[in-house]
GUDREN-508164 format. One record per residue: residue number from 1; x, y, z of N, C-alpha, C in turn; residue in one letter. Coordinates in nm, 3 decimals. Last residue first. Example, Ala and Ser with C-alpha at 12.3 -4.5 7.8 and 13.67 -1.06 7.14 Angstrom:
2
[2,[1.285,-0.225,0.708],[1.367,-0.106,0.714],[1.290,0.003,0.787],"S"]
[1,[1.319,-0.569,0.780],[1.230,-0.450,0.780],[1.320,-0.330,0.780],"A"]
END
This chain:
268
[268,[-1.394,12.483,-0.709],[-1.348,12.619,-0.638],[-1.448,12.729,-0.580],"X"]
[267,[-1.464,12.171,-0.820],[-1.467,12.334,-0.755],[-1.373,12.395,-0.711],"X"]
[266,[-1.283,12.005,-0.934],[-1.315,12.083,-1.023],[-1.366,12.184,-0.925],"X"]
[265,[-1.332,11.798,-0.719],[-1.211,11.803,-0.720],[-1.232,11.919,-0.857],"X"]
[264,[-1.569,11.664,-0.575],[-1.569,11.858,-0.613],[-1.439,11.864,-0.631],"X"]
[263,[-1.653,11.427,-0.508],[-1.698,11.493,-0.657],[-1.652,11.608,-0.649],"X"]
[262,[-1.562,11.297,-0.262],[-1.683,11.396,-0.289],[-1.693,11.436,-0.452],"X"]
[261,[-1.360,11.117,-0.410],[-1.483,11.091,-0.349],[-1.615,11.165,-0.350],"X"]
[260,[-1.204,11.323,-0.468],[-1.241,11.240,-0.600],[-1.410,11.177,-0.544],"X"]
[259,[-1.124,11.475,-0.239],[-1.200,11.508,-0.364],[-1.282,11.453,-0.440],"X"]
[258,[-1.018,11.208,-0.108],[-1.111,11.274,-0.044],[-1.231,11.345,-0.165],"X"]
[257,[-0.759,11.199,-0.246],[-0.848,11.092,-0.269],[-1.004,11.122,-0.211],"X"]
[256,[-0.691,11.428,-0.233],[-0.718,11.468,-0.346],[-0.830,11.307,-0.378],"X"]
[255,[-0.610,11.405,0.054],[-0.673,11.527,-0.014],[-0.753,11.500,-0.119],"X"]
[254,[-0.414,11.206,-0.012],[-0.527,11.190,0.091],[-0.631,11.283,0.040],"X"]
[253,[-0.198,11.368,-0.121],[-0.284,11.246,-0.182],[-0.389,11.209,-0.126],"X"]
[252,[-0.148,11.528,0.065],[-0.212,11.582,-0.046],[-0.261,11.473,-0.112],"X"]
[251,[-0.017,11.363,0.243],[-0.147,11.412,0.339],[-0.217,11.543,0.206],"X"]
[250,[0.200,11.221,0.086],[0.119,11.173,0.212],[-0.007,11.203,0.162],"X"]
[249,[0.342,11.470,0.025],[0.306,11.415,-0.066],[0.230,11.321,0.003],"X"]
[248,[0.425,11.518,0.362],[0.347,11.629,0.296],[0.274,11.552,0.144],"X"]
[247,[0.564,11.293,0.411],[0.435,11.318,0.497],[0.351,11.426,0.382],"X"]
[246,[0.803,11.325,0.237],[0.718,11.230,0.265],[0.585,11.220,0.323],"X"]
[245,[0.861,11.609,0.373],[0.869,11.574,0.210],[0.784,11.464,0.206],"X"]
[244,[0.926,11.569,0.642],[0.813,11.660,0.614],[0.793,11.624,0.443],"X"]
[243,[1.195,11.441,0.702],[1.044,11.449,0.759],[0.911,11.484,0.660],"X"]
[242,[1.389,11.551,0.527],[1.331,11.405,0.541],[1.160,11.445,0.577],"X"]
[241,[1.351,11.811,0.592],[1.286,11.770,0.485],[1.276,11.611,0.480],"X"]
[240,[1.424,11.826,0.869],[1.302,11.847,0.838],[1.229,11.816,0.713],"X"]
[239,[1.690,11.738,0.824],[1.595,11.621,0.911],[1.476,11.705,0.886],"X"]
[238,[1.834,11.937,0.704],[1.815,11.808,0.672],[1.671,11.722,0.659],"X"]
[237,[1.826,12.105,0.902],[1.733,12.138,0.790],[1.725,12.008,0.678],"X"]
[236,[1.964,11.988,1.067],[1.842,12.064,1.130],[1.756,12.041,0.994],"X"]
[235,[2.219,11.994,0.934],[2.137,11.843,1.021],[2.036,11.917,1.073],"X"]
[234,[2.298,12.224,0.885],[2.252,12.205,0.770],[2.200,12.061,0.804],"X"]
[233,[2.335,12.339,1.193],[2.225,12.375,1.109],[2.139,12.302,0.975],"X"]
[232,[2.560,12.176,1.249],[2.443,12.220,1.315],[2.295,12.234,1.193],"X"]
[231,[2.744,12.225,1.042],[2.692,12.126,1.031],[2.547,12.136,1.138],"X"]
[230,[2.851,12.493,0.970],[2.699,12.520,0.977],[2.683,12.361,1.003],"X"]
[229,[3.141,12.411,0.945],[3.106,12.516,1.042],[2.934,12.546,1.024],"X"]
[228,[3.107,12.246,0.698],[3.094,12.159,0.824],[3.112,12.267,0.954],"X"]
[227,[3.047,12.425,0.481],[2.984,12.311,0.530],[3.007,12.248,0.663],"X"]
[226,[3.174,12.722,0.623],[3.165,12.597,0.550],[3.081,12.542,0.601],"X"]
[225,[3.106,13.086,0.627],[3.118,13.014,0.717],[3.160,12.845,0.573],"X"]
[224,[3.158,13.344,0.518],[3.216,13.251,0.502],[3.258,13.093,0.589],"X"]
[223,[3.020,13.556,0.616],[3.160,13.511,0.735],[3.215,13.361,0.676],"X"]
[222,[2.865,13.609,0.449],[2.910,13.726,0.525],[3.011,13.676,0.657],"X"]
[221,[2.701,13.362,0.378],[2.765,13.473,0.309],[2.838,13.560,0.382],"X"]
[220,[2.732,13.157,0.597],[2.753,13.148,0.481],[2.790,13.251,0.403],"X"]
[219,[2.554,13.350,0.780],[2.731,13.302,0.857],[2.778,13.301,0.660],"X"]
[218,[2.328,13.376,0.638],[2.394,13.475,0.701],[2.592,13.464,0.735],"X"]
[217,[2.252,13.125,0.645],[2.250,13.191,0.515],[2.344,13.326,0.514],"X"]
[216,[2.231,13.048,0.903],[2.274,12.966,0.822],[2.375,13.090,0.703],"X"]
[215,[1.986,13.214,0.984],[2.081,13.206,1.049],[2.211,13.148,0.939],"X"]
[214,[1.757,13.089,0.806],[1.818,13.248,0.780],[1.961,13.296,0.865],"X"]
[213,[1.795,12.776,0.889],[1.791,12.853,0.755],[1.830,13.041,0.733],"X"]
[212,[1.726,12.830,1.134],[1.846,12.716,1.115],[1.869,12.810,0.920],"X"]
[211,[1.416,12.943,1.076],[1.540,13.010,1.192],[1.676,12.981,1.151],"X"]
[210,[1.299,12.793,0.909],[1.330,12.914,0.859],[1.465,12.924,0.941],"X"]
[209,[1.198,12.546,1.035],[1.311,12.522,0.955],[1.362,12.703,0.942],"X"]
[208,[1.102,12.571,1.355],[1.043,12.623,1.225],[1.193,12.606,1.150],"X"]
[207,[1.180,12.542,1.610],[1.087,12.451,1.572],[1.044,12.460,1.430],"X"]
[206,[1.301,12.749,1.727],[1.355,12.674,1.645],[1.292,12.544,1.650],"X"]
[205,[1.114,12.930,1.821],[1.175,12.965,1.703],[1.252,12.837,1.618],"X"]
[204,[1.017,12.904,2.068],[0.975,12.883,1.951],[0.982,12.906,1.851],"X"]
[203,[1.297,13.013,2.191],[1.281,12.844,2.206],[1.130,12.833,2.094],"X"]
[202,[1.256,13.240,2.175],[1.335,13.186,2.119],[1.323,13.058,2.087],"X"]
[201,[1.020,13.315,2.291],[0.978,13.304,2.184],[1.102,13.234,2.111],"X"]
[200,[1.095,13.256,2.570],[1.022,13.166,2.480],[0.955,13.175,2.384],"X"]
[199,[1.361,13.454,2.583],[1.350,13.364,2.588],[1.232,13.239,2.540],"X"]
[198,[1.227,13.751,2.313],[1.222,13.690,2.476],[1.275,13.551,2.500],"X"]
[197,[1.485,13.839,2.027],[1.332,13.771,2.134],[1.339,13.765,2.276],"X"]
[196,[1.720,13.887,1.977],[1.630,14.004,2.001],[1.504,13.970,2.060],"X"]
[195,[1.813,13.649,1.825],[1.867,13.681,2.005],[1.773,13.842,2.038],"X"]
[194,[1.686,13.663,1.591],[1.642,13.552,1.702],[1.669,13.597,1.844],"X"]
[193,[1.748,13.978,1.414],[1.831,13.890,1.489],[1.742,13.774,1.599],"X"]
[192,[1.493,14.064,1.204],[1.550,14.044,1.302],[1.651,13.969,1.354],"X"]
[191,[1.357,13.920,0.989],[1.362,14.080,1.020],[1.458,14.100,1.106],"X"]
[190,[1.423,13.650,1.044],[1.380,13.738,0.908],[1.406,13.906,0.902],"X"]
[189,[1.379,13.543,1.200],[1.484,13.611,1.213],[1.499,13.649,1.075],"X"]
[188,[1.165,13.380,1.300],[1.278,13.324,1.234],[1.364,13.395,1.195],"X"]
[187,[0.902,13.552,1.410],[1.055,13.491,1.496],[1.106,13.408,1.414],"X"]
[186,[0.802,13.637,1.133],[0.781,13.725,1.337],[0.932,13.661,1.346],"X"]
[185,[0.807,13.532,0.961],[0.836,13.621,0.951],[0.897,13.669,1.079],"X"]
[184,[0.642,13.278,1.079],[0.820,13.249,1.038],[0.878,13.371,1.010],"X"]
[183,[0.446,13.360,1.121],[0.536,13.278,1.277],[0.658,13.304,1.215],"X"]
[182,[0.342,13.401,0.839],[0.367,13.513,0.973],[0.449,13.467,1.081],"X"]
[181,[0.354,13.157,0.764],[0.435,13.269,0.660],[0.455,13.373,0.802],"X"]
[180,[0.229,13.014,0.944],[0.327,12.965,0.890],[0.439,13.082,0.852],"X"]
[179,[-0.065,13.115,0.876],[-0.023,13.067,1.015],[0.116,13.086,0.998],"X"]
[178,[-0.077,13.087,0.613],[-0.098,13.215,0.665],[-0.019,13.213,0.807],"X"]
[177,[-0.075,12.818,0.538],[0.004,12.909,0.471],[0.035,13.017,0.550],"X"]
[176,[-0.321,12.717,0.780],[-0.155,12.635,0.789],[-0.083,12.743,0.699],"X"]
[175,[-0.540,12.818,0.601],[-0.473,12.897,0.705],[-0.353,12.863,0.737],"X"]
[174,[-0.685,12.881,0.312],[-0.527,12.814,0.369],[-0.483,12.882,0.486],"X"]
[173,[-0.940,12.924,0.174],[-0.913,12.975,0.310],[-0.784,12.880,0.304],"X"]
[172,[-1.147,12.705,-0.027],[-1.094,12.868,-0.026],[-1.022,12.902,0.161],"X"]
[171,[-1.122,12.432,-0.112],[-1.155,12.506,-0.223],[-1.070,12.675,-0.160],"X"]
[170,[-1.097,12.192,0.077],[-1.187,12.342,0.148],[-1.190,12.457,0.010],"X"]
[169,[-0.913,12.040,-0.051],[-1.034,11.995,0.034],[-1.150,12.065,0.025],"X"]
[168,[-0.726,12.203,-0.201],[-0.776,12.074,-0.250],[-0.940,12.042,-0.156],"X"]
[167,[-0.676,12.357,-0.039],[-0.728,12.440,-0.115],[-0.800,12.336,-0.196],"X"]
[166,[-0.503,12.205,0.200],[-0.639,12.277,0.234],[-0.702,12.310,0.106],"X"]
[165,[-0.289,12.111,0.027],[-0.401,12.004,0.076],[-0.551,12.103,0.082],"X"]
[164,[-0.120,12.304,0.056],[-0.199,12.325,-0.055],[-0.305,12.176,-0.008],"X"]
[163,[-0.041,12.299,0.247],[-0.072,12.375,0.256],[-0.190,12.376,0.173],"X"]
[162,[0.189,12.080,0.164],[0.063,12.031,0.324],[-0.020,12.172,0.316],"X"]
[161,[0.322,12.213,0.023],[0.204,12.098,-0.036],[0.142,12.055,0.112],"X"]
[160,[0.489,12.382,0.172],[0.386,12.416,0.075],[0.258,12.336,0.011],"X"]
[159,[0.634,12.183,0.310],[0.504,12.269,0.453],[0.400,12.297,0.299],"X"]
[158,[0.741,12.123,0.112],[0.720,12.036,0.183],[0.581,12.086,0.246],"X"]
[157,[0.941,12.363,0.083],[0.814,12.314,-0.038],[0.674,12.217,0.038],"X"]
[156,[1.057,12.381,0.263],[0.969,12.497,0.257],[0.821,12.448,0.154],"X"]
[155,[1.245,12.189,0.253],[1.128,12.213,0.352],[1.098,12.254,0.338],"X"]
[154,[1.355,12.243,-0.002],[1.268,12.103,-0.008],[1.185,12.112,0.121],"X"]
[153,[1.481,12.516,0.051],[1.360,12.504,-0.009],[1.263,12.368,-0.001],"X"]
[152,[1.663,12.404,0.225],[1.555,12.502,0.251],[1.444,12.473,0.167],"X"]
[151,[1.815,12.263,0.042],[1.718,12.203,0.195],[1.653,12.285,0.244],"X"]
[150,[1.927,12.460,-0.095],[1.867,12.338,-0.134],[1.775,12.269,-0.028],"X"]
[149,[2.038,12.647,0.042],[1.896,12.660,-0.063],[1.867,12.531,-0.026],"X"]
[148,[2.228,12.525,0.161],[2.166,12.603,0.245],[1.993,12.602,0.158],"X"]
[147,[2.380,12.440,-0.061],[2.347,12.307,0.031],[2.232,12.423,0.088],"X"]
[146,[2.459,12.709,-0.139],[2.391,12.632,-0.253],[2.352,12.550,-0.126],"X"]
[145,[2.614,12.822,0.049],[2.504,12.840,0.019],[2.395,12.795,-0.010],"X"]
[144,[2.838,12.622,0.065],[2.754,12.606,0.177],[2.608,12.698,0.146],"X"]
[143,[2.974,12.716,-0.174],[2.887,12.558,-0.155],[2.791,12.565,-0.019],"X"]
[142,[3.023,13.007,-0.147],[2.936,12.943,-0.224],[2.856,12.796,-0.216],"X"]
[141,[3.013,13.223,0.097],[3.124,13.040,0.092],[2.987,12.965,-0.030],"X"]
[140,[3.131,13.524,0.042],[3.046,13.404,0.045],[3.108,13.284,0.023],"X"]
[139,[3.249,13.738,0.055],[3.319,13.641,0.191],[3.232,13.497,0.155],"X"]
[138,[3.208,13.965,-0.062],[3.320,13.885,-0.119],[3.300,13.749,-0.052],"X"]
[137,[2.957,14.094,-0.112],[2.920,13.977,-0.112],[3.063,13.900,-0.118],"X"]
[136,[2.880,14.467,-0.013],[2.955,14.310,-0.057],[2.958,14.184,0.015],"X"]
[135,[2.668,14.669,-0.090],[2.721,14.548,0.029],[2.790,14.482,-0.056],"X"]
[134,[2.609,14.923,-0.200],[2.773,14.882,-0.206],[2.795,14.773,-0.107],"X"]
[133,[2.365,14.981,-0.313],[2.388,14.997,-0.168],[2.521,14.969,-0.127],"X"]
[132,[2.359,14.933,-0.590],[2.299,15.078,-0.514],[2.361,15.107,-0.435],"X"]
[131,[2.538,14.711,-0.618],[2.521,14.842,-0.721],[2.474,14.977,-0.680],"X"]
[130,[2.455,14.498,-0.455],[2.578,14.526,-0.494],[2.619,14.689,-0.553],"X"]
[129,[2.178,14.531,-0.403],[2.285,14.539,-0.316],[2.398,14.607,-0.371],"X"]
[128,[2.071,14.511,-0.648],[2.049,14.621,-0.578],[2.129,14.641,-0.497],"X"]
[127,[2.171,14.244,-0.733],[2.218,14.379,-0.838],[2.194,14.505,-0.756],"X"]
[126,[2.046,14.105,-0.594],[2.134,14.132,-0.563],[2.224,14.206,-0.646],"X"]
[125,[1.748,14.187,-0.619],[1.809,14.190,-0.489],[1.941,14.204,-0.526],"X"]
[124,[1.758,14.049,-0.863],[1.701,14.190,-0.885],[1.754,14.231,-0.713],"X"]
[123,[1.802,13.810,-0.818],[1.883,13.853,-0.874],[1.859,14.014,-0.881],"X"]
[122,[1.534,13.702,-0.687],[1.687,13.708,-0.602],[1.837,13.813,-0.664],"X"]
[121,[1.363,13.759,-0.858],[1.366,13.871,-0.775],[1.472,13.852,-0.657],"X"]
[120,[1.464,13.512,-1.054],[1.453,13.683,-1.096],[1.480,13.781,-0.962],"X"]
[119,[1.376,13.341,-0.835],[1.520,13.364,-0.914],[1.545,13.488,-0.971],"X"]
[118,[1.098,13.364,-0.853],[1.188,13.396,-0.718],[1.352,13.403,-0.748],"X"]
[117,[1.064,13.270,-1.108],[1.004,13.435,-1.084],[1.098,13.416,-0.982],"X"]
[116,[1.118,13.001,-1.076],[1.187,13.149,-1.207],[1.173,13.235,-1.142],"X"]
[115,[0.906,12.928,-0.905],[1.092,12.990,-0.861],[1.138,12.975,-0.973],"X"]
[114,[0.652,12.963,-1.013],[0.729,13.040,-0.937],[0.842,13.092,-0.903],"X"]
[113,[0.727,12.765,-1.206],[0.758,12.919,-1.314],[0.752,12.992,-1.137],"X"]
[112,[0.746,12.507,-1.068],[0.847,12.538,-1.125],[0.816,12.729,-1.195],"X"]
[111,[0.501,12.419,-0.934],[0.605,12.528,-0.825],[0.690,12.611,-0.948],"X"]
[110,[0.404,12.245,-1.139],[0.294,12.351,-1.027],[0.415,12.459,-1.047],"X"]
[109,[0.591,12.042,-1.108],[0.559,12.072,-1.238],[0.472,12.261,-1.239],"X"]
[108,[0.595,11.941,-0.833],[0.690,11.995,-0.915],[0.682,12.095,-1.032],"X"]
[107,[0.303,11.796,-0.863],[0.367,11.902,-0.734],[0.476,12.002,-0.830],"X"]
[106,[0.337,11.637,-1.105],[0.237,11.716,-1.061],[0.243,11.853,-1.020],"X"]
[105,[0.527,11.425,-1.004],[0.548,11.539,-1.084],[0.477,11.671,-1.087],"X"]
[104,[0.406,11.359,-0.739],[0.518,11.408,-0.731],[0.537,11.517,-0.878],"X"]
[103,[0.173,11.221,-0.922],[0.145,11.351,-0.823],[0.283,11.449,-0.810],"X"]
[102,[0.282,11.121,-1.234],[0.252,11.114,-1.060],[0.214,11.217,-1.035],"X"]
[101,[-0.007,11.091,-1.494],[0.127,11.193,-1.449],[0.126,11.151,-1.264],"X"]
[100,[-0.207,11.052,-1.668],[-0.096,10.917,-1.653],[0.029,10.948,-1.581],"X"]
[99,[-0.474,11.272,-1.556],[-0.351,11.236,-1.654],[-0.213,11.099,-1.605],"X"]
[98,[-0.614,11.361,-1.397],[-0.610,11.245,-1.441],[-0.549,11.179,-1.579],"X"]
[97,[-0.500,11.546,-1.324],[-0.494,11.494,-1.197],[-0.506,11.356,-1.298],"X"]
[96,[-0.613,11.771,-1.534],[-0.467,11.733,-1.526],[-0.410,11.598,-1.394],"X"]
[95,[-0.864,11.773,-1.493],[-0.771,11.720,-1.628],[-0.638,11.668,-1.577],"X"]
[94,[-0.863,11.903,-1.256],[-0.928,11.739,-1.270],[-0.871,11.694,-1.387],"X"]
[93,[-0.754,12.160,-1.363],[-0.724,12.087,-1.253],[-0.761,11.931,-1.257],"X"]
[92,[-0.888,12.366,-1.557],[-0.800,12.249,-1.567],[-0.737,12.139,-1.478],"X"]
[91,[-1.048,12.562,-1.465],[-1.108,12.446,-1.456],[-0.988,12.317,-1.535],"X"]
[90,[-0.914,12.761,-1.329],[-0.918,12.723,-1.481],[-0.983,12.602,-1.553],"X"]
[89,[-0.952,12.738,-1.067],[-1.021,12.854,-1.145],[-1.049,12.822,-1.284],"X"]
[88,[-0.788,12.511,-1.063],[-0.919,12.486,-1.016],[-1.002,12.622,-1.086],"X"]
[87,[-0.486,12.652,-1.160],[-0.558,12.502,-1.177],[-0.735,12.495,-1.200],"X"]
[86,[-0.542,12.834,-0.872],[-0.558,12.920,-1.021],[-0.574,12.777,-1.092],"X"]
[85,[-0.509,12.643,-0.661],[-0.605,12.760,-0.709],[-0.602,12.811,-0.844],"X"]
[84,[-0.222,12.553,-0.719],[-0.370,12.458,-0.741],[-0.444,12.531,-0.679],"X"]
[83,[-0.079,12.821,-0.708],[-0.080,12.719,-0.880],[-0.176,12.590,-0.841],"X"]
[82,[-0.111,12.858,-0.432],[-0.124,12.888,-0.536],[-0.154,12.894,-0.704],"X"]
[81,[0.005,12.600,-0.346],[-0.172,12.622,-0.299],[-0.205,12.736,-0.417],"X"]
[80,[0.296,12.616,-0.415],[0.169,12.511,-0.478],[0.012,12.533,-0.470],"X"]
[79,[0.339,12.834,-0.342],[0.335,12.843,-0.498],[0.214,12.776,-0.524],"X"]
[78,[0.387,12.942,-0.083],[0.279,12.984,-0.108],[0.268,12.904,-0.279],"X"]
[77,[0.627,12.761,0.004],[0.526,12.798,0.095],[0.359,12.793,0.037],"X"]
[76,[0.821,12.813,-0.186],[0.753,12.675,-0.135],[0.675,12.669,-0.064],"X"]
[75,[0.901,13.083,-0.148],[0.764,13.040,-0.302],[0.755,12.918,-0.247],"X"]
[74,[1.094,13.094,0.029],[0.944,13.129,0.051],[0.826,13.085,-0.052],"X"]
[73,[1.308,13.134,-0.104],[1.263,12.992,-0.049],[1.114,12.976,0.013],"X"]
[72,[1.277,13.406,-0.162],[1.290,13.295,-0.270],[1.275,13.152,-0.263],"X"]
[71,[1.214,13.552,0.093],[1.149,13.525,-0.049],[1.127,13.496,-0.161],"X"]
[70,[1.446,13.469,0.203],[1.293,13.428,0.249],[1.181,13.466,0.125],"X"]
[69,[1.652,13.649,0.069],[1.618,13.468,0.083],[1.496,13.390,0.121],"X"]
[68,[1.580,13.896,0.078],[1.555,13.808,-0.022],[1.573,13.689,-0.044],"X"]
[67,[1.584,13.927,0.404],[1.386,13.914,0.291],[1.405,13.881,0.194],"X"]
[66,[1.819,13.830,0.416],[1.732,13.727,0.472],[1.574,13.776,0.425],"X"]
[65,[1.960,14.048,0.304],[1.985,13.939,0.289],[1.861,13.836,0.323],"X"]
[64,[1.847,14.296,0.435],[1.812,14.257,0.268],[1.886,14.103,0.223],"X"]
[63,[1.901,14.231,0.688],[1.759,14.212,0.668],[1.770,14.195,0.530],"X"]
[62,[2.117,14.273,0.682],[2.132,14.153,0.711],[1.989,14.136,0.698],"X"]
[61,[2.241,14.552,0.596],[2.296,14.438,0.503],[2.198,14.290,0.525],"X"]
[60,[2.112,14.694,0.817],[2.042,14.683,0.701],[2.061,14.532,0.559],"X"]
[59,[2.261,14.658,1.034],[2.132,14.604,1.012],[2.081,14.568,0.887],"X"]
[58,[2.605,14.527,0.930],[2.489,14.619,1.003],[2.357,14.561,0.952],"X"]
[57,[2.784,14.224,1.023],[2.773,14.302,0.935],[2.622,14.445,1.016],"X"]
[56,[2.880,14.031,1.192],[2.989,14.090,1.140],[2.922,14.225,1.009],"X"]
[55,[2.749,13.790,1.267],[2.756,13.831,1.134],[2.805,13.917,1.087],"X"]
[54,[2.766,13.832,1.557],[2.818,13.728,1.480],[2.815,13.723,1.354],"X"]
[53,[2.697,14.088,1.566],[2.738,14.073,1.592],[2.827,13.964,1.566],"X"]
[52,[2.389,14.167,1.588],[2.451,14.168,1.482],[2.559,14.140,1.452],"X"]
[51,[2.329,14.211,1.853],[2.260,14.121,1.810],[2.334,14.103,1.689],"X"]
[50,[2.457,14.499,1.884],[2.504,14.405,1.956],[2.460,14.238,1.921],"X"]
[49,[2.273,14.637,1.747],[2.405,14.588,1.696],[2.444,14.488,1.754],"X"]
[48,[2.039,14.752,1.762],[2.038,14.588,1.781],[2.203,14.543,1.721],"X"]
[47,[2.054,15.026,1.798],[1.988,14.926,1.910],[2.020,14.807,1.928],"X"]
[46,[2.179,15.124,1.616],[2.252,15.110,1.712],[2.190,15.033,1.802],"X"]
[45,[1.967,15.122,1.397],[2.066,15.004,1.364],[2.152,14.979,1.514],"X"]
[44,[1.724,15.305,1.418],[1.741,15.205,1.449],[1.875,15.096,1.450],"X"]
[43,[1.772,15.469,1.199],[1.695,15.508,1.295],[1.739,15.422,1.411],"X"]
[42,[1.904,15.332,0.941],[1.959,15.471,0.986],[1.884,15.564,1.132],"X"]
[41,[1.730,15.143,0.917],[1.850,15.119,0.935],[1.932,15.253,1.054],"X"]
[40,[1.522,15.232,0.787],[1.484,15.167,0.931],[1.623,15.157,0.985],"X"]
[39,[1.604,15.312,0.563],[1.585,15.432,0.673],[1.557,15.363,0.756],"X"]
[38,[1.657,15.032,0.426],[1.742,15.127,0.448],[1.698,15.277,0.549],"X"]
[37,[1.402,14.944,0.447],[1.462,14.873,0.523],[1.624,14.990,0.567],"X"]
[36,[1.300,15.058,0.238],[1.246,15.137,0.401],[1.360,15.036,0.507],"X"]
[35,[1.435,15.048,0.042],[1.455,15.183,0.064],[1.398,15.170,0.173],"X"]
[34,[1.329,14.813,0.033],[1.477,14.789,0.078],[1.494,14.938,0.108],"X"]
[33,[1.064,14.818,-0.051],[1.054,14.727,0.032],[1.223,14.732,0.121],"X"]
[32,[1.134,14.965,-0.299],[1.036,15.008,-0.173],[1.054,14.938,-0.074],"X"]
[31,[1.252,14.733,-0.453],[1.295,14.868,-0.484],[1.241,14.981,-0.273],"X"]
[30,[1.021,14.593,-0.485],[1.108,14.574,-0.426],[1.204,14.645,-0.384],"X"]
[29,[0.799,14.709,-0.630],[0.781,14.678,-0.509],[0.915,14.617,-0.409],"X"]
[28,[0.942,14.768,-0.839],[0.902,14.844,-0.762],[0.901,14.856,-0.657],"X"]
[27,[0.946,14.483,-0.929],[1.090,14.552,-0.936],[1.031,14.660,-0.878],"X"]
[26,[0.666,14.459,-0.982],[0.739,14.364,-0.901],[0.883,14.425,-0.859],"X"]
[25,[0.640,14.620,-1.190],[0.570,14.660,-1.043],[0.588,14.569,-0.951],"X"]
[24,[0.795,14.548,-1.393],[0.754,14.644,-1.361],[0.708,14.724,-1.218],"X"]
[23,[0.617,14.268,-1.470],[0.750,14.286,-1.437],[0.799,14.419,-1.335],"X"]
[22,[0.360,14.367,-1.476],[0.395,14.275,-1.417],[0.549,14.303,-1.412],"X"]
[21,[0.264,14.462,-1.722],[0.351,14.561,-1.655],[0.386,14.492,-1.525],"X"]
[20,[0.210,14.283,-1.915],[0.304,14.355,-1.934],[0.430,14.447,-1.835],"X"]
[19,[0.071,14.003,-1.891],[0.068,14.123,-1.814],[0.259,14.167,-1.848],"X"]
[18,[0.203,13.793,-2.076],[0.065,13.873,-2.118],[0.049,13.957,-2.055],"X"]
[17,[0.345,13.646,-1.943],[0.374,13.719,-2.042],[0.298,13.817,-2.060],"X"]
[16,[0.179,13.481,-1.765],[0.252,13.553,-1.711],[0.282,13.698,-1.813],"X"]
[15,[0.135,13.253,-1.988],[0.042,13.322,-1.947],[0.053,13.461,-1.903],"X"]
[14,[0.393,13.163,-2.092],[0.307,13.204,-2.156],[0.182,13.319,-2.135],"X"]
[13,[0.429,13.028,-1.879],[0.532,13.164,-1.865],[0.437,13.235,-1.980],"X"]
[12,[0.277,12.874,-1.813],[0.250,12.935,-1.684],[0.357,13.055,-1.770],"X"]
[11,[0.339,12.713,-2.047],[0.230,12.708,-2.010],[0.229,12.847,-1.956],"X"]
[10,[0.639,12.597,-1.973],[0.582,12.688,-2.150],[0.410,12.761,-2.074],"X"]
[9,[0.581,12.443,-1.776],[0.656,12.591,-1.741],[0.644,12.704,-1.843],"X"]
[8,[0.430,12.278,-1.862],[0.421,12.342,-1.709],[0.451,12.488,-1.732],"X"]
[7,[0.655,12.166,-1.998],[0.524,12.213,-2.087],[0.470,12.307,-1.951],"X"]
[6,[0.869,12.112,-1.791],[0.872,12.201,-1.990],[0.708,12.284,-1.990],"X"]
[5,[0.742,11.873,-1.722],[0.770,11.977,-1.638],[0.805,12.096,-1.729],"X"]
[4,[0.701,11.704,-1.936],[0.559,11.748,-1.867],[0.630,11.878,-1.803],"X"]
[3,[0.940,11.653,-1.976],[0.896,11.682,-2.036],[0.745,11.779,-1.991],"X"]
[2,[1.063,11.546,-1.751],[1.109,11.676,-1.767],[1.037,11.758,-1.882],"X"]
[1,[0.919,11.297,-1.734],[0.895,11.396,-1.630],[0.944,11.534,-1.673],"X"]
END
């Protein structure tokens, strides 16, 4: 398995390589993305302090925390439907399905040069913090982080391969991705403090792993919260990947048995 997963990754970094300025305009775009978060700050921060409150920190610290966590646990979302589109473009896809390889690896094998890349642009975040913007990071409770990723992402991945089913079936349109990425932007507190909603958008908030997750991530770094002061949370995010990990490898095998049937496991 680690082997195939190697070659995956030789493969996809190989490719990547080749756009030069790729790097470049990713670090741009991020760069942009925190300079507006920073004047949204300076317009805006007295409104929602009071929301800010249990985190002990200002607006700005707590959005560049949670867009670069959401956009590193976020590649489980978009990678796989991603990397089985481009697969299917390359007409390598049916090759590779009928290779002596599980699916599970398969899945894995897909996601892995994304989260490089999301590792990069966690680290490019937090050189910005630290260096531009002078947040500090003393208070982080490292293990409770790490546990925090980790189940994040296996749900995030999870929803990602129920996502990627659609691109298997339907070749073009992933709405479950689209649906998903926006609900979880809007009210998981991505942008925002949760307690800034209306009552029932709150209550549809924590139906989505993100919320338990950006909440989480927050106490963890910036109040040093522990493992067993997030137990709430880290039994939330638990129980979704139970859930959802099993079902999701499920309802892509289904997919792909569907394909084989119709013959169009090569379109796109």
């Amino acid at each position: 398995m680690l082997k195939k997963a190697a070659a995956f990754l030789k493969k996809d970094f190989l490719m990547e390589s080749s756009y030069r300025l790729a790097f470049l305009s990713n670090f741009f775009g991020i760069l942009v993305g925190i300079l507006s978060y920073f004047f949204i700050n300076k317009l805006f921060a007295g409104q929602i302090a009071p929301h800010l409150a249990p985190f002990g920190v200002d607006y700005f610290s707590y959005v560049l925390l949670s867009t670069a966590f959401f956009g590193y646990v976020g590649v489980g979302l978009g990678s796989f439907s991603e990397r089985i589109y481009a697969e299917q473009q390359q007409g390598t896809l049916e090759a590779i399905i009928l290779t002596p390889t599980r699916i599970s690896t398969i899945l894995l094998s897909l996601s892995l040069w994304n989260l490089v890349l999301a590792t990069v642009d966690m680290f490019i975040y937090a050189c910005l913090a630290v260096f531009l913007f002078n947040i500090s990071f003393a208070n982080i409770n490292i293990l409770s982080a790490i546990v925090i990723f980790v189940l994040t992402i296996l749900s995030f991945s999870a929803l990602g391969i129920i996502s990627s089913s659609f691109i298997v079936i339907f070749k073009r349109g992933n709405p479950l991705g689209w649906i998903l990425g926006s609900l979880e932007g809007l009210i998981g507190g991505v942008y925002f403090p949760v307690t800034v909603l209306p009552g029932w958008m709150q209550f549809l908030a924590k139906l989505f792993p993100i919320t338990y997750a950006i909440n989480a991530i927050q106490l963890a770094v910036y109040r040093n919260y522990s493992v067993s002061q997030l137990s709430r949370e880290i039994l939330f995010l638990a129980a979704f990947s139970a859930v959802l990990l099993p079902l999701a490898v499920f309802i892509f095998k289904r997919g792909l048995d569907k394909s084989r049937r119709d013959g169009t496991l090569g379109q796109y």
